[in-house]
N, C-alpha and C positions, 0 to 999 in steps of 0.2 A: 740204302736210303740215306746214311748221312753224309757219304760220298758226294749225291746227285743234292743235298742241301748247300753242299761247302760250294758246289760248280754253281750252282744258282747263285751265290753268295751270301750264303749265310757266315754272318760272322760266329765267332767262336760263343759256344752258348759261357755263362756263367757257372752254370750250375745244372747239372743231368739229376735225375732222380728215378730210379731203378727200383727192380725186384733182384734176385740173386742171375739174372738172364745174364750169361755170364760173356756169350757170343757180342753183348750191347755192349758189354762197358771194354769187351777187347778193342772192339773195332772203336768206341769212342776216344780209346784212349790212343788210338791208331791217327785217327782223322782229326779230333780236336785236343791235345796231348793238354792243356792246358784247363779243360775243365776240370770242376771240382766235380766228384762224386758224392750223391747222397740216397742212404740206401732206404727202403721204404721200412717204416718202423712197425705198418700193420703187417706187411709181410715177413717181417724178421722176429717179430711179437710171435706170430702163427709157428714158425720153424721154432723157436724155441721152447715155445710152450708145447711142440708135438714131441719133445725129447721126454716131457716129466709127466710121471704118472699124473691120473685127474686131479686127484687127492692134493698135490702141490701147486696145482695150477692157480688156484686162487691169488695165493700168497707171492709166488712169483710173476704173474700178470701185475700185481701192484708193485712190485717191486722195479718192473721196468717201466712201470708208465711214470713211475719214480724221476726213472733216468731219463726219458725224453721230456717230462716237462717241468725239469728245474727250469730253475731260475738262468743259470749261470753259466757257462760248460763246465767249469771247474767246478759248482755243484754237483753235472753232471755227471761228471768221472767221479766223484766221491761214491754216488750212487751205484756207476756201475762197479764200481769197486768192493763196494759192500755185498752186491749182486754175487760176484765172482768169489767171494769168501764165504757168504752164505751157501753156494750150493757146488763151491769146484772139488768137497770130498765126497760127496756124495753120486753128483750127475756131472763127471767132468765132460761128458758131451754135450749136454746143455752148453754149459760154459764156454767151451772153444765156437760151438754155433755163433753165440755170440762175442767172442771175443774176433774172430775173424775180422768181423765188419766195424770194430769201436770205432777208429776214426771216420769212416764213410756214414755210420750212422748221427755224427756231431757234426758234419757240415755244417747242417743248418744256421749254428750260432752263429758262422760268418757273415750272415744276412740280415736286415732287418728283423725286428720281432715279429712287425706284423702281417711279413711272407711267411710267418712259420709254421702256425697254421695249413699252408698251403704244402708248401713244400718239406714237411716232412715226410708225406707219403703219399704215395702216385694216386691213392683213392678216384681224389677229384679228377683226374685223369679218366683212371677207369669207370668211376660212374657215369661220366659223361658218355661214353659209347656202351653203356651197358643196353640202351634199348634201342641202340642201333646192332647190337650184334643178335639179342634176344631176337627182333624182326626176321635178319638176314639169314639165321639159321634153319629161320621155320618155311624162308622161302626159295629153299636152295635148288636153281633147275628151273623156275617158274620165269625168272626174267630175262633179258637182256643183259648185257655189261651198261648199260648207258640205261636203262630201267632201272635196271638196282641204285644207280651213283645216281639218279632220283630220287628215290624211294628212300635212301642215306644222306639225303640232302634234305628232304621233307622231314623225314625224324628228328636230324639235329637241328631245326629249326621251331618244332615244336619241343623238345626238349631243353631248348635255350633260355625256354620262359621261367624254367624253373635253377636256373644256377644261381649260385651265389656272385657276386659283384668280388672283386678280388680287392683282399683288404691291402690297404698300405699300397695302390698304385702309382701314389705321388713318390715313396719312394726308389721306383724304379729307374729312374733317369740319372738318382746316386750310384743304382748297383752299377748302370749300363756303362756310367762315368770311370767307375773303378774305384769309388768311394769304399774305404776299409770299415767293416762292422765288427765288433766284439762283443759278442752274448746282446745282439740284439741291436745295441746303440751305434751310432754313427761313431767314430773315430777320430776328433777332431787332430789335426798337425798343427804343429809349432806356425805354421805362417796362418790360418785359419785363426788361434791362440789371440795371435799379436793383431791381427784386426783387427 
């Protein structure tokens, strides 16, 4: 698939956003060498919270939602830092789950704030074909190829009604520019400064 993207001409995305699919981010890193990875935080939330008993899940469910919704990145790594000292005597497999992914799961901050929302986790991705797959499963065998890519065409149009408008799309044309963010805010340079 991102092969047959690149020949059409897609240019190099910015930013991927992932689950642990590990086959994805090989070959991403194969075909577009220069994106940044970002790993999805409700499915990294999910893997680490299945390492610790029920009993501690509470305590460490807040504990990372800590870390993805500082302020800062350097907030952020304080956070997970304290994460990894609270619980690497106890559950060092928790810990390495999530130490694996730290930097892929702080992408984000390179970006606008209010992508962040978006692009911290593939959610919105996957809610959107959640009831085009729901459908396609229940009618497997019944259609056509050119029936279904109807029928998948119909759903995500009546499913459309219900998305979100995507916040901060004024500033996309900074990210698409190559405009540098830090924890959120644009980046201004030295000639930008002297304007």
């Amino acid at each position: 698939m991102l092969l047959k993207l690149k020949q059409r001409g897609m240019n190099v995305p910015m930013l991927g956003i992932g689950d642990g699919a590990l086959g994805f981010w090989a070959a991403a890193d194969q075909i577009f060498s220069e994106m940044r990875h970002q790993r999805c935080w409700v499915h990294k939330t999910a893997n680490v919270l299945n390492k610790l008993p029920k009993s501690a899940q509470p305590k460490a469910r807040q504990a990372l939602h800590e870390i993805w919704m500082a302020e800062t990145r350097k907030n952020a790594e304080n956070a997970f830092d304290l994460f990894v000292k609270r619980y690497e005597d106890k559950y060092p497999g928790t810990v390495q789950c999530l130490l694996k992914d730290q930097y892929e799961l702080l992408a984000f901050y390179y970006f606008p704030a209010a992508h962040w929302k978006s692009i911290r986790t593939t959610n919105p991705i996957e809610s959107t074909f959640a009831t085009i797959r729901h459908r396609t499963k229940r009618s497997k065998g019944c259609l056509s190829s050119t029936g279904m890519l109807h029928m998948m065409f119909k759903l995500g149009q009546c499913t459309q009604k219900r998305w979100h408008r995507l916040r901060g799309f004024d500033h996309l044309a900074n990210v698409i520019r190559g405009v540098k963010f830090r924890d959120g805010i644009e980046v201004k340079t030295a000639n930008q400064v002297a304007a």
